[in-house]
VOGU-3710 file (C-alpha; in Angstrom, 3 decimals, decimal comma):
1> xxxxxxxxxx> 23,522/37,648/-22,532  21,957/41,068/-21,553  24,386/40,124/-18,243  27,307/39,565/-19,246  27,506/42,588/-21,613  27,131/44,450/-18,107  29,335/43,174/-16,756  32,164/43,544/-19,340  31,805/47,396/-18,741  32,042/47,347/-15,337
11> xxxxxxxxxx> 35,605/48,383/-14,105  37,750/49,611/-10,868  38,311/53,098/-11,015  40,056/55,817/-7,852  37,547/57,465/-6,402  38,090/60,212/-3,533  37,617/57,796/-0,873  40,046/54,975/-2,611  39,592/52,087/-5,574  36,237/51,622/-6,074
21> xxxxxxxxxx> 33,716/49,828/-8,710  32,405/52,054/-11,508  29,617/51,203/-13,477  30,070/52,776/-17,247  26,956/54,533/-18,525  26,096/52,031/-21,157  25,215/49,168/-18,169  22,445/51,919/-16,506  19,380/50,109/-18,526  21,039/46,819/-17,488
31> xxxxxxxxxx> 19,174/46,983/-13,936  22,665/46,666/-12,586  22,765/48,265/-9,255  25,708/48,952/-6,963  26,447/48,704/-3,073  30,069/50,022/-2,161  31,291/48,160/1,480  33,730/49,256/3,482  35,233/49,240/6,877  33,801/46,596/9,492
41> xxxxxxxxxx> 29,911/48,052/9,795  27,953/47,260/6,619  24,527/48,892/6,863  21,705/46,799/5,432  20,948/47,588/1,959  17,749/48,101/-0,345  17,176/47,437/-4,130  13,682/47,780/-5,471  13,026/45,552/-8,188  10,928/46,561/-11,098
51> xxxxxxxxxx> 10,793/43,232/-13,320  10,806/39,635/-12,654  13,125/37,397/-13,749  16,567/35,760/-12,261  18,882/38,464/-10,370  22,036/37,775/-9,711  24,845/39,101/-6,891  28,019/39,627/-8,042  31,184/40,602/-5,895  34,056/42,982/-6,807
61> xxxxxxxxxx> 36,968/43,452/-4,947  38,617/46,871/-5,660  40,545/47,305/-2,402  43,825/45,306/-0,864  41,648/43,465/1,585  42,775/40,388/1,632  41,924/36,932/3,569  39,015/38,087/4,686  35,376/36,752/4,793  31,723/37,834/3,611
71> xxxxxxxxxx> 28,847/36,086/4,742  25,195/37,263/4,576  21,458/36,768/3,367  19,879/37,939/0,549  15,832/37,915/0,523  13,397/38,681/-2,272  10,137/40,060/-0,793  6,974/40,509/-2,227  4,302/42,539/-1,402  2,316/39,552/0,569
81> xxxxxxxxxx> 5,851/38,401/1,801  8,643/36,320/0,964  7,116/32,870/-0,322  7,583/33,195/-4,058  4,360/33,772/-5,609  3,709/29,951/-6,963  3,381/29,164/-3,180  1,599/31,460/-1,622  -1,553/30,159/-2,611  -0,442/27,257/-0,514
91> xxxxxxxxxx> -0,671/28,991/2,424  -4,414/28,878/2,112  -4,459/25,589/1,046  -3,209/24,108/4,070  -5,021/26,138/6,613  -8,218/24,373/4,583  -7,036/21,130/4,139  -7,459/20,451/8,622  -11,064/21,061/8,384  -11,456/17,821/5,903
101> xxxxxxxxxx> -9,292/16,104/7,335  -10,405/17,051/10,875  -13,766/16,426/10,101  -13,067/12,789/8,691  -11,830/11,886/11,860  -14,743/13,347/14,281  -16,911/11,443/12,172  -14,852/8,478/12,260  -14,474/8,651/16,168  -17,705/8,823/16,763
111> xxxxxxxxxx> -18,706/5,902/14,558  -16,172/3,442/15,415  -14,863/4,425/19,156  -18,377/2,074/20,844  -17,110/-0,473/18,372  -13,974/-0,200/18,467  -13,099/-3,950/20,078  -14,998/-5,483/16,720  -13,243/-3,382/14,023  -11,013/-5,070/11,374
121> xxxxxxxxxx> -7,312/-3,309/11,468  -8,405/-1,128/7,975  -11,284/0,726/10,057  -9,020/1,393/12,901  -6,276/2,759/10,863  -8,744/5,171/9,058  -8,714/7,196/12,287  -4,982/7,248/12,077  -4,729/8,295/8,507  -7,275/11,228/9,123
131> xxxxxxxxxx> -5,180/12,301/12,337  -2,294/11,795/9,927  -3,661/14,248/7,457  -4,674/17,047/10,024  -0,745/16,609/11,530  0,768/17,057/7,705  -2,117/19,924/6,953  -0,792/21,938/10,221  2,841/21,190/9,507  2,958/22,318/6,008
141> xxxxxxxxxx> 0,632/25,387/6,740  3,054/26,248/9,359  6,140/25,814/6,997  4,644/28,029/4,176  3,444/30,854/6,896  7,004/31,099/8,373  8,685/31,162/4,794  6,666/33,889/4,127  7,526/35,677/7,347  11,215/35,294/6,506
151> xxxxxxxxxx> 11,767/32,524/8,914  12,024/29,718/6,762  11,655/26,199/9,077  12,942/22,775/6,586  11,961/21,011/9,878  8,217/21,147/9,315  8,350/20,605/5,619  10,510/17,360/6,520  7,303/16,484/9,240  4,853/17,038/7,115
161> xxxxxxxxxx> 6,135/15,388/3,958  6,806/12,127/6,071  3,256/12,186/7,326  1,879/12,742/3,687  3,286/9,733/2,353  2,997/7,554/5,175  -1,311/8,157/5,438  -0,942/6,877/1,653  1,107/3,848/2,528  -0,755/2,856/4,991
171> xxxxxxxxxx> -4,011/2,734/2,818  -2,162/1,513/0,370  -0,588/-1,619/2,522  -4,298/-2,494/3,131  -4,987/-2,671/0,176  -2,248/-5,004/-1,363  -3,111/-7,063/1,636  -6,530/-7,865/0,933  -6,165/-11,459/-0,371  -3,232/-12,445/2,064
181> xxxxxxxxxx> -5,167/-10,921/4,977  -8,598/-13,071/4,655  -7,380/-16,172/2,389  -3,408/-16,467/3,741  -3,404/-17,109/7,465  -0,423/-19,332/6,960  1,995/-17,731/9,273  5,101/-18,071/6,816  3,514/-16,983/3,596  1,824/-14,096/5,203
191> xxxxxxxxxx> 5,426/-13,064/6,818  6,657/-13,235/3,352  4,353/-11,298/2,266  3,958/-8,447/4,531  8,167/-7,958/4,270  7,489/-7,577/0,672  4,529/-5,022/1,040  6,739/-3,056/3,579  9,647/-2,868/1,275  8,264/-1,834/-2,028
201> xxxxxxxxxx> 6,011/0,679/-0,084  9,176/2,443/1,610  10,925/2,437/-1,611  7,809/4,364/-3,478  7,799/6,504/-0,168  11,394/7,559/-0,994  10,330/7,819/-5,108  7,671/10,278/-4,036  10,153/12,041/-1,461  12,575/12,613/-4,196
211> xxxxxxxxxx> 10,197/13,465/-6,895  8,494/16,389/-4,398  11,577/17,563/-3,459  12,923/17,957/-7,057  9,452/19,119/-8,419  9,199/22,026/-5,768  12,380/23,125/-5,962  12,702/23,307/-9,895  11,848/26,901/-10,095  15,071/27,775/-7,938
221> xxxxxxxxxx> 17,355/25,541/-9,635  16,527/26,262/-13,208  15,556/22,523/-14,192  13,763/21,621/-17,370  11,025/19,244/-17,977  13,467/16,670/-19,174  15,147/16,416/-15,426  11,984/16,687/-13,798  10,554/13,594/-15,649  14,257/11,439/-15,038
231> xxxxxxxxxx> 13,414/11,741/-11,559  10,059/10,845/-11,763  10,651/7,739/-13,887  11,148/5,826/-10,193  7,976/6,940/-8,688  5,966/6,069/-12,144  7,134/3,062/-12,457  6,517/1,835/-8,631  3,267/4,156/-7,947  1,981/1,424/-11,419
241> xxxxxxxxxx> 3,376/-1,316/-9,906  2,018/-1,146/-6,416  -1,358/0,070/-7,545  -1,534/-2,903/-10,345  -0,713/-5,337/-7,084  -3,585/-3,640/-5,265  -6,355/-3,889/-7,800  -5,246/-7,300/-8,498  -5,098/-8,517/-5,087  -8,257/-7,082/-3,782
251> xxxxxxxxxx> -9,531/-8,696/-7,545  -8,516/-12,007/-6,273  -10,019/-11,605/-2,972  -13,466/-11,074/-4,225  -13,085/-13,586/-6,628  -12,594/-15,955/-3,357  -15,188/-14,656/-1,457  -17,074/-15,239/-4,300  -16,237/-18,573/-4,571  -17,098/-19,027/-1,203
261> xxxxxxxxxx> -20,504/-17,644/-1,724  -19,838/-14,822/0,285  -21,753/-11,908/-1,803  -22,387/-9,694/0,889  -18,200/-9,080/1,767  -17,340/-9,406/-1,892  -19,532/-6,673/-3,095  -17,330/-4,259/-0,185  -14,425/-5,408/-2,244  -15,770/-4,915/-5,237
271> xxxxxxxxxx> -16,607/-0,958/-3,693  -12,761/-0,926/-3,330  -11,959/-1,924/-6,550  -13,466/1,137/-7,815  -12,312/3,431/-5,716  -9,213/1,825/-6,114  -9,417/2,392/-9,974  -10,314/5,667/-9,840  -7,948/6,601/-7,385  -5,541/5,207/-9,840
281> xxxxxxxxxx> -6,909/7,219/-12,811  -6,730/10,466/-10,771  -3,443/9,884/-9,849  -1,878/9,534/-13,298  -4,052/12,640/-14,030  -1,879/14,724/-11,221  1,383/13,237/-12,446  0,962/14,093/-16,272  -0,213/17,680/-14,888  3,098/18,527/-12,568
291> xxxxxxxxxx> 5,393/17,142/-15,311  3,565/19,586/-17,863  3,210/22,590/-15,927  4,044/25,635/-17,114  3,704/27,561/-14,632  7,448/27,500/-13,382  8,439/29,257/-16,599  8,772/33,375/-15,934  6,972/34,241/-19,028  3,888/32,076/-18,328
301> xxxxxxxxxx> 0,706/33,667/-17,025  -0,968/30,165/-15,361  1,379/30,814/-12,145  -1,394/31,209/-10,247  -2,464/27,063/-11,024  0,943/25,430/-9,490  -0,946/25,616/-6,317  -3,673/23,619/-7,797  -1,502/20,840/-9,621  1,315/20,710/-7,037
311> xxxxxxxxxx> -0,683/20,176/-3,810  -4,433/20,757/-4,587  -5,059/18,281/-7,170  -3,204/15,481/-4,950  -4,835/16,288/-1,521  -8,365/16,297/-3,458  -7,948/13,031/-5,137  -6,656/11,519/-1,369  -9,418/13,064/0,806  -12,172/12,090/-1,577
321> xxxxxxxxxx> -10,500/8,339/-2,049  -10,370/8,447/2,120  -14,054/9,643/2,481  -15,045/6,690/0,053  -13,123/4,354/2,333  -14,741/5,485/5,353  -18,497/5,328/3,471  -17,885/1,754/2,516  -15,630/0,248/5,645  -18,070/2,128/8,207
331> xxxxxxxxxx> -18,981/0,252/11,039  -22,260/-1,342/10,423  -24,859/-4,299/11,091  -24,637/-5,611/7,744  -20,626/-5,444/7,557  -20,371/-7,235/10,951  -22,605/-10,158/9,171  -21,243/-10,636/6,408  -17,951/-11,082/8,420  -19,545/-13,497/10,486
341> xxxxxxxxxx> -20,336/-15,731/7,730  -16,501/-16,779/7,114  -13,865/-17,720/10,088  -14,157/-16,025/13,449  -10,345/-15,347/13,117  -9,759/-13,474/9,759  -10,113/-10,036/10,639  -7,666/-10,474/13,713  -4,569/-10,664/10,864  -2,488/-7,476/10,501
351> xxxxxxxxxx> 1,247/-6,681/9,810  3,317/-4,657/12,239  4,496/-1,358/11,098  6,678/-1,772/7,652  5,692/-5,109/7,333  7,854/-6,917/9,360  5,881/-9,965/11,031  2,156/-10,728/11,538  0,031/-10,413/14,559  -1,886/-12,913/15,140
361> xxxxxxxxxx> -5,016/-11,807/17,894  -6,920/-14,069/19,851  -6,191/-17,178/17,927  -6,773/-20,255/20,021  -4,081/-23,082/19,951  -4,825/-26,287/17,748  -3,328/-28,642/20,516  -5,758/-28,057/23,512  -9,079/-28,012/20,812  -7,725/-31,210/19,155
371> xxxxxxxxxx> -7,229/-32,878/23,095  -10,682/-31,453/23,858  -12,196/-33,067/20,344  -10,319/-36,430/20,977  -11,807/-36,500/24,965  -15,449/-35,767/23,290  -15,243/-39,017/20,957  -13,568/-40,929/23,437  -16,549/-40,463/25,871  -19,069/-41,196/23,292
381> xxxxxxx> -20,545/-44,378/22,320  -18,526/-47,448/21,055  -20,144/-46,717/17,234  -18,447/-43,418/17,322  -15,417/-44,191/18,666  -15,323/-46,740/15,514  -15,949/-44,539/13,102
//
């Protein structure tokens, strides 16, 4: 309102060097300042800011230019730069984040790389999804570092957002695959399934796109909480659905294993289950705490914490849930047992990328074993060939 009182006393009036825009003396507490142009050369111009709060640039035209065009930048800049001060703690977030991550996979490669030809398709992927997360951590560090040097790049925010959600599809598709993977190996239902998996994990990849984008950028666009949760709705409701289809099929798994008297690879399951719960629990934790955050509103002193609930809170819960992962699925003597105990062929089941068909690895075909079977009892005594 302060504005537009301003602005109602603002007027063209002749000045020695032609029309120009007058300010009247009433508008001086207004923090209105003015910046005459004219002629072809415009020289770059300053205005200190004393408060914060939304600015905005208004154009006047007191001359008889006409058809012509204005085009320019305008940059706020703080004293550590140009980020806006909810994201510059993000800047030492992500130069962090690599060492975790980076870590996670040394470990990893050590561990797994001289058993690399015996690991199921979850413990090779763990390598990926570490790599994954050093690739994002770089990207977004490098995104937030150039914004703040006034040389803004979307192209590395882009990067690094696809490689954020595609490390937590990935562990994610493993885990609504359990069941299917070990009890399923039915080449049509396991199709099925995977193109299933694949979809409903792209669309929650796009939910979590939008929701980011929207979340990040509601500071800028002036959007209340009420906007903020509509486009979270989408992500809610398929972040519970996909992580109620992962509990319950890595549930049903160890129930089978179970069944099968296979203990030993049940109780690994039953290790995913609860980092699968908890995971779950933190999650919803993170959501409620970016839809209530306060921190976007000018008046609020808790600025400082949109660092923590926007990126910190997230990347904690993920790099613990990942470190958890690696702890149980780590290559050892007593997980390549109690694989051994069930078929020779269940770990060699995996989906291609986005779910699209199964590969089946070093399965023999039934028709030469059945021939081979067949000649064996043919050869045999005339009892067995009876019975």
């Amino acid at each position: 309102q302060d504005f537009n009182d301003a602005l109602q006393n603002v007027s063209c009036a002749p000045e020695p060097g032609g029309m120009q825009l007058r300010l009247h003396p009433s508008s001086a507490s207004k923090s209105l300042a003015m910046h005459t142009i004219s002629g072809d050369k415009v020289a770059p111009y300053t205005q200190q800011l004393s408060n914060s709060g939304v600015y905005a640039l208004v154009f006047a035209n007191c001359g008889n230019l006409t058809g012509f065009r204005l085009s320019g930048t305008v940059a706020v800049k703080n004293p550590h730069g140009y980020l806006q001060a909810l994201d510059y703690n993000k800047v030492v977030l992500y130069r962090f984040l690599p060492f975790l991550y980076g870590t996670a996979a040394v470990v990893w490669l050590l561990l797994a790389v001289p058993k690399w030809a015996e690991l199921l398709p979850v413990q090779r992927n763990l390598l990926t999804i570490s790599l994954a997360g050093v690739g994002e951590s770089v990207l977004m560090w490098l995104y937030y570092f150039s914004a703040n040097r006034d040389a803004e790049n979307q192209i590395w925010f882009v990067a690094g957002s696809v490689l954020s959600f595609w490390k937590v599809c990935v562990l994610l598709r493993h885990a609504l695959l359990a069941s299917e993977l070990f009890t399923s190996p039915e080449s049509d239902s396991v199709d099925w399934t995977c193109s299933k998996v694949g979809l409903v994990l792209v669309a929650f990849a796009a939910a979590m796109f939008n929701f980011r984008i929207v979340y990040l950028l509601r500071s800028g666009f002036s959007l209340d909480k009420a906007a903020v949760f509509l486009n979270a709705l989408p992500m809610i409701a398929l972040g519970v659905l996909v992580l109620c289809w992962a509990l319950y099929s890595l549930a049903r798994q160890r129930s089978a294993l179970v069944d099968q008297k296979r203990d030993d690879l049940a109780a690994y399951l039953g290790r995913c289950q609860i980092v699968a719960g908890s995971a779950a629990l933190g999650a919803a934790m993170a959501v409620v705490l970016q839809l209530l955050d306060s921190s976007f509103n000018p008046e609020s002193k808790a600025w400082g914490m949109h660092c923590v609930y926007s990126e910190g809170i997230p990347q904690g819960i993920f790099v613990v849930v990942l470190y958890a992962a690696m702890h149980i699925w780590r290559p050892s003597e007593a997980l390549r047992i109690a694989l051994l105990h069930g078929p020779e062929d269940e770990q060699d089941f995996e989906c291609q990328p986005l779910g699209a068909a199964m590969e089946e690895a070093d399965r023999a075909p039934l028709g030469p074993a059945t021939e081979e079977v067949d000649s064996a009892v043919a050869g045999g005594s005339g009892d067995a060939v009876a019975s």
